[in-house]
N, C-alpha and C positions, 0 to 999 in steps of 0.2 A: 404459920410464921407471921401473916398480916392478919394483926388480931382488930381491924377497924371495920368491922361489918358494919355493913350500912343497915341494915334492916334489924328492927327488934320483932318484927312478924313480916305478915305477906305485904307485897304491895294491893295499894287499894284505886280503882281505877275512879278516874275525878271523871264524873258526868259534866254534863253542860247544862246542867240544871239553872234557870238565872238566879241569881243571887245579887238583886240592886242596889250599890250602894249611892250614895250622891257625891258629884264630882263637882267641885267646887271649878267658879271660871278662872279663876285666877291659879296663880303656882305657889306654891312656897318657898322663898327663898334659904338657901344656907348661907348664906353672908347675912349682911346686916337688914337686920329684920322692913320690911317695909310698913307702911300706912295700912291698917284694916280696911278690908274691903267686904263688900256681901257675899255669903257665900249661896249664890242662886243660881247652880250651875243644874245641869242634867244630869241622869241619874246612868250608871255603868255597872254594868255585866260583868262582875268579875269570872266568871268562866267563860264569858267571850273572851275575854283580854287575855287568859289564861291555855286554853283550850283550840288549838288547831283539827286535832284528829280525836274530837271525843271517843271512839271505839280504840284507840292505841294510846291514849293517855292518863299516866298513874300519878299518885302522890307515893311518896316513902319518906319517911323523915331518917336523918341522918346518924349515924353514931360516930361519934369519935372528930378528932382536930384536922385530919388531911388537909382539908380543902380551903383552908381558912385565907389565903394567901388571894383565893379567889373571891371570898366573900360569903362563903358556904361553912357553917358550922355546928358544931355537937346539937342537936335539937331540933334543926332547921327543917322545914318541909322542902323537897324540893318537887317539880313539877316534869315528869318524863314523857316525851313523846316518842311509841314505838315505831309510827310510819317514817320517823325521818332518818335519811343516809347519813351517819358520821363522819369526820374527815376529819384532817388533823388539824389538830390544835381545838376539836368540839369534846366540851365535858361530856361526858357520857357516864353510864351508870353497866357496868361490866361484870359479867360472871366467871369467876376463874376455879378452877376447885370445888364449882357448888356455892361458892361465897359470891356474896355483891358486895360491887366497891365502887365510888363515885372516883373518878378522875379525867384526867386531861389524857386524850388520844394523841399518844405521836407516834408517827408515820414517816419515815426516812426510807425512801428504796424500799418498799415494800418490808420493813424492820418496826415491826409495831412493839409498843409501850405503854403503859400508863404510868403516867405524871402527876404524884400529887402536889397540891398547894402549901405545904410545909414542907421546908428543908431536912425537918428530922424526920421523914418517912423517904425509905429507899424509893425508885422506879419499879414496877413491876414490868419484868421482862418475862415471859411466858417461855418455861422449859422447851425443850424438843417433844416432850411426851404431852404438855399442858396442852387444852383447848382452853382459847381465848373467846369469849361470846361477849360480841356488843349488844346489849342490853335493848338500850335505849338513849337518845339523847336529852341533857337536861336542857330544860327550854326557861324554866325561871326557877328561883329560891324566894321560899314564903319564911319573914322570921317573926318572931314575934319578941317585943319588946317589953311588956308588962303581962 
């Protein structure tokens, strides 16, 4: 019935490998552009910034529109940590039926759901007979723009 698998294969576990890039001292603004500045900042670890629990942390890139509400969409890598507790209102990456699917955890009275970020995707509310397995929590989304 919920035809948005998230996976086109396995997940792939993101080491903490460094990977440097250079951080500029300054910010970039989204309003109106300011005055050039040097960019002679230090240089940053993207799998520090990335990576809490390198033994419990995967990459999956995404299938399908769910999540877009949140900023998460068709292509997108996202960044899963397995040592953290979910609670509600935490995107989580959930197995239901053998399927994975990225959604929002809610939690009313002990009345669990997943929530996606599109209006046109139902709630998955998990049968009497379903097991619901929390995955993992998503801890960032990687897009890429070119």
């Amino acid at each position: 019935m919920y035809s948005h698998r998230l996976l086109s294969g396995l997940p792939v576990q993101l080491t903490a490998s460094p990977v440097a890039l250079p951080l500029a001292d300054c910010s970039v603004r989204a309003g109106f552009p300011s005055p050039a500045e040097d960019f002679s900042g230090k240089r940053l670890d993207i799998a520090e910034l990335l990576v809490e629990h390198p033994q419990a942390t995967f990459l999956l890139r995404v299938a399908g529109p769910s999540m877009r509400e949140y900023g998460i969409d068709d292509g997108d890598l996202i960044v899963v940590d397995r040592a953290l507790r979910a609670r509600h209102g935490s995107i989580v990456v959930a197995v239901l039926d053998n399927d994975f699917t990225v959604k929002v955890l809610y939690n009313a009275g002990g009345n669990f759901r997943l929530r996606a970020g599109n209006p046109t995707y139902p709630d998955i509310v998990p049968k009497e007979n379903q097991e619901l397995e929390i995955w993992g929590v998503v801890k960032s989304c990687i897009k890429r723009f070119a």
